[in-house]
N, C-alpha and C positions, 0 to 999 in steps of 0.2 A: 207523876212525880210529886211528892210530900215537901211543903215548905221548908226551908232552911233559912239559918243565919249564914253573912257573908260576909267578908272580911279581904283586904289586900294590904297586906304590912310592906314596907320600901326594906327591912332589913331584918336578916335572916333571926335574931333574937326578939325581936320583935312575933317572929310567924311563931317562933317557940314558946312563946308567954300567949298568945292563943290558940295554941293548938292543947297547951298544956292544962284549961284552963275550959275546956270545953267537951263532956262526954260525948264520943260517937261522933267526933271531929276531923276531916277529912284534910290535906291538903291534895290542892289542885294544881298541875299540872300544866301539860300538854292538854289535856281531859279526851282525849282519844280515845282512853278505853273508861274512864272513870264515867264520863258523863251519859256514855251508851247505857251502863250498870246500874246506872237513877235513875233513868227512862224504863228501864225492865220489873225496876222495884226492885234489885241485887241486893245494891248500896241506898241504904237510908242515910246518908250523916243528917245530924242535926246541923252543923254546922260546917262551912266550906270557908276556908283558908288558901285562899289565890295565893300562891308563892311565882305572879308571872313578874309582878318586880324587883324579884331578889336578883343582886352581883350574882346569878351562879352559873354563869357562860359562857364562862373563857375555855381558851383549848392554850395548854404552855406546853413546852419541852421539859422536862426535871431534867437536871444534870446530871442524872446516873444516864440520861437516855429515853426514860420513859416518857410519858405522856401523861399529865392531868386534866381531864373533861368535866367541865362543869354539869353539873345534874340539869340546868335546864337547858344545857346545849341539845340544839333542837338535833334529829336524827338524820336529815339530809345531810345537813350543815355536817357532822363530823363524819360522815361516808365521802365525800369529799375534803375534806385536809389533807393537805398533802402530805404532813406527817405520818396519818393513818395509811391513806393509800400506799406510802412507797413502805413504810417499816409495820404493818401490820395490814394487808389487801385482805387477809381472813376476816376482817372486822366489818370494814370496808363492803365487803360483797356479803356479807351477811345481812346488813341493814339493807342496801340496795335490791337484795330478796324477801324481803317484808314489807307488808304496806304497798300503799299508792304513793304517787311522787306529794299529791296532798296530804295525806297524815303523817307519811313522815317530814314534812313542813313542820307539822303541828307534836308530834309529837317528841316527849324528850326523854333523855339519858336516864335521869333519876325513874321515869317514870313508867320507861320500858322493863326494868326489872320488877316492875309491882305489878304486871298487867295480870288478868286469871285467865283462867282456862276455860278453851272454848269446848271442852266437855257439854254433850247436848243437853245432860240430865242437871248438870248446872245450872243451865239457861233455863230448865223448864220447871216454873216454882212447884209443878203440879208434882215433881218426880221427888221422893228423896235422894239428900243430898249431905254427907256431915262436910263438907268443904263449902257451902251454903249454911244451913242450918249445925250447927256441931251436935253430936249422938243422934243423925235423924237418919243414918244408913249410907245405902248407898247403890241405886237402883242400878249406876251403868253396871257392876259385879253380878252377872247373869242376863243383862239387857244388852244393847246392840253396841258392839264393841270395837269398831271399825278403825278407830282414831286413837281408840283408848294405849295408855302405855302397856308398855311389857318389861320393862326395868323400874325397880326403885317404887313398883306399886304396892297395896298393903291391904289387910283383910274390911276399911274403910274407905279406901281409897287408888282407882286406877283412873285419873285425869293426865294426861299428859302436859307439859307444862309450852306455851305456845311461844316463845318468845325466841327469834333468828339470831340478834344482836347477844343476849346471854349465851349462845353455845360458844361462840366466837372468844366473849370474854374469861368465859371457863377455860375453854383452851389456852387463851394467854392467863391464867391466873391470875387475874388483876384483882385489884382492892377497892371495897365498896365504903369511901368515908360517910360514916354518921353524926348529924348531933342532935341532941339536948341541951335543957336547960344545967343537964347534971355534968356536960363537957362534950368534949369527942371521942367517937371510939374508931380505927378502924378493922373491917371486916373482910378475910380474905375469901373471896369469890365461893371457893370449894363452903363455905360455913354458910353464907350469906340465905341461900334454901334449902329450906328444909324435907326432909319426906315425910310421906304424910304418918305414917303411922298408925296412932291411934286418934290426933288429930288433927285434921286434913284441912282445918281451917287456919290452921299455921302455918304458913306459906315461907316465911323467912322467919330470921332472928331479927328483924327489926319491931322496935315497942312502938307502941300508940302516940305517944309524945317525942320520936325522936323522926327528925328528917335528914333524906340522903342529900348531902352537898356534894358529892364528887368521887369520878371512876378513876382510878390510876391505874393505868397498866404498864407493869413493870417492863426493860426491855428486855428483849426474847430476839435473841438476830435468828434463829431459824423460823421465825414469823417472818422474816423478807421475802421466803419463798413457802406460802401458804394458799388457800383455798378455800370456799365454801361451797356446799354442795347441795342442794336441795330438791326432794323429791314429792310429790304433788299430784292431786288429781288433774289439774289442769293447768294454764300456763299463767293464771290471774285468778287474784282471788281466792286463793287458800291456804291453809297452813302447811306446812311439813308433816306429810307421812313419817319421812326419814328425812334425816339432814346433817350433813359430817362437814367439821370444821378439821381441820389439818394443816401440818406445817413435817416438810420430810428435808433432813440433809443427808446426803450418802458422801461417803466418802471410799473412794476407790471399791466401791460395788458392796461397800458398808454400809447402815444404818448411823449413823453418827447422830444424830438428833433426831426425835418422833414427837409430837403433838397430838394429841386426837382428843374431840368431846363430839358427843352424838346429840342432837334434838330430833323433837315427833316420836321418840320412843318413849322415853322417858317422865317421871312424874317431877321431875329438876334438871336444869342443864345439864349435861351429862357429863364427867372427864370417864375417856376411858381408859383409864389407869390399867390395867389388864393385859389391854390390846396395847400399848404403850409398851410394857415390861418384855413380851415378844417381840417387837418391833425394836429395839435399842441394841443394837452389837450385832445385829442378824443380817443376812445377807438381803440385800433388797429387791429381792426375788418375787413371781409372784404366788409361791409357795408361802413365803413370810407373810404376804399378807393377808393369806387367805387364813392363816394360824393365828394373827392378830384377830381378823375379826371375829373366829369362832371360839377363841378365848374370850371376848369384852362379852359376847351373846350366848354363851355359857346358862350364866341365870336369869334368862330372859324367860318370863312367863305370857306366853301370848294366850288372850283369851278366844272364846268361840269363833271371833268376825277375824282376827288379826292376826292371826299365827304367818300369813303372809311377809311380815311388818320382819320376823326375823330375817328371811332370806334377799328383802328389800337390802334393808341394812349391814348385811351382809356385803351383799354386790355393791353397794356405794360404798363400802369403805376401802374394800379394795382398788374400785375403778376412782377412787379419789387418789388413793395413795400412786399406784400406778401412772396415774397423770402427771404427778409432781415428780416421780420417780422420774418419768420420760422427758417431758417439759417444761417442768418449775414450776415456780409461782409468778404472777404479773409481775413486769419490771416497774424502774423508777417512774417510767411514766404512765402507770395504769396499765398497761398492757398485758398479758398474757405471753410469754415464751412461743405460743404458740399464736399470736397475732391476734386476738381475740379480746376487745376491752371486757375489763375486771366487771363493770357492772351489769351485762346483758348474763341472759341464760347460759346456761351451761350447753354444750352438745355432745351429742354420744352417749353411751351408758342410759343410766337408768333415767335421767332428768332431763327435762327438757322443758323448765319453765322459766320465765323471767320474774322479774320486782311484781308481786303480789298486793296484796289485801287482809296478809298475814301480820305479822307480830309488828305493830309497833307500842305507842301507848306513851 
């Protein structure tokens, strides 16, 4: 690891007047995934910007309903709220399936939206990589493709994007507040990542000098009865294959409300707006749902290792939908419809893993 300047301002304008003020200036976090990425030689900043004692860690109610999360609210801490758990358990079980119960201690809000991709030819400086290096290629495109995406990838770039907690928040739509020295902006979830394109090293819409202060996720009442779903090589310690966030209200054997975003396929959180548009007025059949999912998997490009990855995905969105269909979503007290706390592994169907080693940051 290559020396650095380091810094810790008490107030957030303060971290903007050095962040602002310093090329190839990093702020720091949770450092869950940032500090692994200096130890590899990923990330060089010249200089590090502690943002651990900024105000940014409250969890409020907004009076439309929603929820405001501070960016350095850590990732246990808001899986347990009880606001999350009873009016959004999709969010809630998404983070409790990523990570250890110690990184998600350590890791936060702001900072799980920035983590990269555990793409292997990323991690390996030997491989090219334009999401590492930019115009330097891109070796996993004909190399070993296991993990790699099959949505939203591009003639520079098939990395999947690894983060649990963003599929959750795509699904609810939520808003990602920013600022600078130049004001605030905020950014609606669907905008916030980018695909890679032509280049892969642009991960979001956020600039060099601007810091995320806070998640708002608007209220959504057919998030009361939602889900997360995640599918894995093993039952600790890995990312999502596939992984489906959802939220189903039927009404008298109706579709009345539909939610869906897919992670592990994908090169950005997923919405699957597609499988959504079949799903909405249709019978909640499991006909319907098998037309949802092979509408969102439509343009899915599976490479040599992963063509498997469609039919995965496939089967969990149905056997997700289907569940919700039959049993809900966890009640107000955590629980499952079908007796089953919200934060332990899923059973049945294709998953059968618990809280990981995956996505936090």
């Amino acid at each position: 690891m290559r020396s650095f300047s380091y810094g810790r301002p008490s107030d957030v304008r303060t971290a903007l007047r050095m962040i602002s003020d310093g090329e190839g200036a990093k702020f720091l976090g949770g450092g869950t995934n940032l500090v692994d990425l200096m130890r590899e030689g990923i990330e060089r900043p010249a200089k590090i910007v502690d943002i651990g004692r900024l105000a940014l860690d409250g969890i409020e109610e907004l009076p439309d309903g929603g929820v405001r999360v501070g960016a350095l609210v850590r990732n246990s801490r808001l899986a347990a709220d009880p606001l999350v758990r009873t009016r959004y358990p999709v969010l809630s079980q998404a983070i409790l399936h990523g990570a250890s119960a110690q990184l998600r201690n350590m890791a936060t809000v702001g900072g799980n939206l920035l983590q990269r991709t555990r793409c292997l030819y990323f991690h390996d400086k030997a491989a090219a990589c334009g999401k590492r290096e930019p115009g330097s290629g891109c070796d996993a495109i004909g190399g070993f493709s296991r993990t790699s995406a099959i949505l939203g990838t591009s003639g520079h770039c098939v990395a999947a994007h690894p983060s649990d907690m963003a599929v959750a928040l795509a699904m609810l739509d939520a808003v990602v507040e920013v600022e600078s020295l130049r004001g605030v902006r905020r950014v609606p979830f669907a905008e916030f990542h980018r695909l890679p394109g032509d280049t892969p090293h642009l991960e979001t819409v956020l600039a060099a000098d601007e810091l995320i202060t806070a998640v708002e996720v608007p209220p959504v009442p057919v998030a009361a009865r939602s889900r997360y779903r995640k599918v894995r090589d093993r039952a600790s310690y890995a990312f999502a294959l596939v992984s489906v966030a959802a939220a189903l209200e039927v009404r008298d054997g109706t579709i009345g409300a539909a939610r869906l975003a897919l992670g592990g396929v994908a090169t950005k959180p997923w919405r699957a707006a597609e499988a959504e548009g079949v799903l909405l007025g249709a019978p909640a059949t499991d006909e319907t749902f098998h037309r949802a999912a092979e509408a969102e998997l439509a343009a899915a490009t599976p490479r040599p290792h992963n063509a498997f990855k469609i039919e995965l995905a496939r089967r969990t969105i149905v056997a997700t939908l289907r569940r919700l269909r039959d049993e809900g979503g966890p009640d107000a007290d955590g629980r499952d419809q079908g007796g089953r706390d919200q934060g332990g592994p899923d059973e049945g169907g294709p998953d059968q893993g618990g809280p990981d080693e995956g996505s936090a940051a």
